[in-house]
C-alpha positions in Angstrom: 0.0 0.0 0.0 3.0 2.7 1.0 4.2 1.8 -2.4 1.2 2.5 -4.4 0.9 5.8 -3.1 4.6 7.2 -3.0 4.1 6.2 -7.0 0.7 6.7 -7.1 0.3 10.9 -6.8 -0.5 11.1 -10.3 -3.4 8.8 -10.0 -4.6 10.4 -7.6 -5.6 13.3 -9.6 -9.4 13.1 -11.2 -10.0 14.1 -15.0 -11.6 17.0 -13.7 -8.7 18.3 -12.1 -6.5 17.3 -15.3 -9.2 19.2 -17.3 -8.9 22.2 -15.2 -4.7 22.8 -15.5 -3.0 25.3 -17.8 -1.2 24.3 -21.1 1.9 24.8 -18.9 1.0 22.7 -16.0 -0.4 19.9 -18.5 3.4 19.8 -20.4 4.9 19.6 -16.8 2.4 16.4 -15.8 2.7 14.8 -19.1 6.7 15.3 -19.0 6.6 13.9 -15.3 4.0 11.0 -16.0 6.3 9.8 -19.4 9.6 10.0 -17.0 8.2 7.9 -14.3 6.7 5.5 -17.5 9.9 5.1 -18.7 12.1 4.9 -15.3 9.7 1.8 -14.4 9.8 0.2 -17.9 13.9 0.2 -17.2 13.0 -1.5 -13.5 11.0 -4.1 -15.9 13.6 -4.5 -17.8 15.9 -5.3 -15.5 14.3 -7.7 -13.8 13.8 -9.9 -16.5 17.5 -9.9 -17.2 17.7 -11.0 -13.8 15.5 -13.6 -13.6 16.9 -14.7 -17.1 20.1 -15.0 -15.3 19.1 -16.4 -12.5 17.1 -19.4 -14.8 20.2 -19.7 -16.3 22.2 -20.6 -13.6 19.5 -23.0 -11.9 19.8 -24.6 -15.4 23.6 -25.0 -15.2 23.5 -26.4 -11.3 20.9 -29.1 -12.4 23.4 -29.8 -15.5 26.0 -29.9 -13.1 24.4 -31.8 -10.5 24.3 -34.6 -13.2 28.0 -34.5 -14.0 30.0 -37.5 -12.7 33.0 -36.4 -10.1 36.4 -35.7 -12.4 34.2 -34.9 -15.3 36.6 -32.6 -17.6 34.8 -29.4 -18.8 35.6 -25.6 -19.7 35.1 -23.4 -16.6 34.2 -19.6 -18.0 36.2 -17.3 -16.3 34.7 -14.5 -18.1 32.0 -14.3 -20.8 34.7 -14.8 -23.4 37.3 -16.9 -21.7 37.1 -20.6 -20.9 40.0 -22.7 -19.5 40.0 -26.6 -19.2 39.2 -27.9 -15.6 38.1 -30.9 -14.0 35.2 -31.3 -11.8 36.1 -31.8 -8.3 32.9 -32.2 -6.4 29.2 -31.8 -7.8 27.1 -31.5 -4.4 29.3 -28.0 -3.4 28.7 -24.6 -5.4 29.6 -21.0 -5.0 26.3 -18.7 -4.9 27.1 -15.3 -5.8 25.4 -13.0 -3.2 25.8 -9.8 -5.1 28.4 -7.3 -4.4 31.6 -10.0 -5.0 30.4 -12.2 -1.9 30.0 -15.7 -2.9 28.7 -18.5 0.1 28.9 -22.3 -0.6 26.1 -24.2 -0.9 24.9 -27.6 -1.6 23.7 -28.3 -4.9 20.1 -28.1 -3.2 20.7 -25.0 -1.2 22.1 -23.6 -4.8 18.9 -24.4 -6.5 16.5 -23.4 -3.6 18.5 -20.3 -3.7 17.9 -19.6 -7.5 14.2 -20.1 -7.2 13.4 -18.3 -4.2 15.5 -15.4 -6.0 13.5 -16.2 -9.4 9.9 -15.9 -7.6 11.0 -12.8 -5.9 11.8 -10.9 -8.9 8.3 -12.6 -10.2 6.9 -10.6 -7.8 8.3 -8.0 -8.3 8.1 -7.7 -11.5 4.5 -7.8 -11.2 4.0 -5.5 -9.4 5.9 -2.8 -11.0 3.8 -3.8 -14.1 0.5 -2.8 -12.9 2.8 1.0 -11.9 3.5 1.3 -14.9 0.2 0.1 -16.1 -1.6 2.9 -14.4 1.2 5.4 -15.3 0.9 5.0 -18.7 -2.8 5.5 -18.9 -2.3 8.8 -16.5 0.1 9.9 -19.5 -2.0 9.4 -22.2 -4.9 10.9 -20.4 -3.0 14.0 -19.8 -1.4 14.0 -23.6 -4.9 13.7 -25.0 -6.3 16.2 -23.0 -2.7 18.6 -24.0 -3.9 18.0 -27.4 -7.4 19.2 -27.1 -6.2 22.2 -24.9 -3.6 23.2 -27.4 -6.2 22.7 -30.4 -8.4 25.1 -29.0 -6.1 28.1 -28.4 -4.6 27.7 -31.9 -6.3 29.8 -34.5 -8.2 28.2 -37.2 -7.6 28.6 -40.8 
């Protein structure tokens, strides 16, 4: 609820109250409303590159998990450099934490890691939808409305 209404101010306004601004104060909403539009479609954005990442690695632990101990296999050490290694143990994994912190983990704790992460930014993801939802129509509201204001006060030919 706190979050709907710290992103919610502009939905709070009626039509009337739209209908009622200057030219001026209609540019200013409709600048304000397409900024906030496009700040959350980043945020959606970015989750889904997380959670692609994130379904990526659950993939490679269960290809893993299937791996027989002194399996040889490329280990990436970056996305463009792989060097041979050899498997040492299959049931141990490092989870990257964020911010360079990485905690071993069983192969199970890896994977219930991974989907609890996944569902999360679900959620999230969600939920920042229906923002941006409801942003977008507040800025098409207030462009229409721009459009018939501006019509008006321009001379007809």
């Amino acid at each position: 609820m706190a979050a709907s209404r710290g992103m919610g101010s502009a939905n709070a306004i009626r039509v009337s109250d739209i209908e009622n601004m200057s030219v001026d104060q209609l540019r200013v909403l409709k600048e304000q409303s397409d900024l906030e539009v496009n700040l959350l479609q980043d945020s959606l954005n970015k989750i889904r590159s997380a959670a692609t990442r994130l379904e990526i690695a659950s993939t490679a632990l269960h290809d893993l998990s299937l791996r027989p101990q002194g399996k040889k296999m490329l280990v990436p050490l970056t996305a463009s450099l792989y060097v041979p290694g050899t498997l040492d143990d299959a049931e141990k994994v490092l989870v990257d934490v964020g911010t360079g912190y990485f905690i071993e983990k069983t192969m199970k704790e890896g994977k219930n890691y991974c989907e609890r992460k996944i569902n999360l930014l679900k959620a999230n993801f969600e939920e920042i939808l229906e923002m941006a939802t409801k942003k977008k129509s507040v800025a098409d509201e207030v462009g229409l409305i721009l459009q018939a204001k501006l019509r008006q006060l321009s001379p007809t030919s």
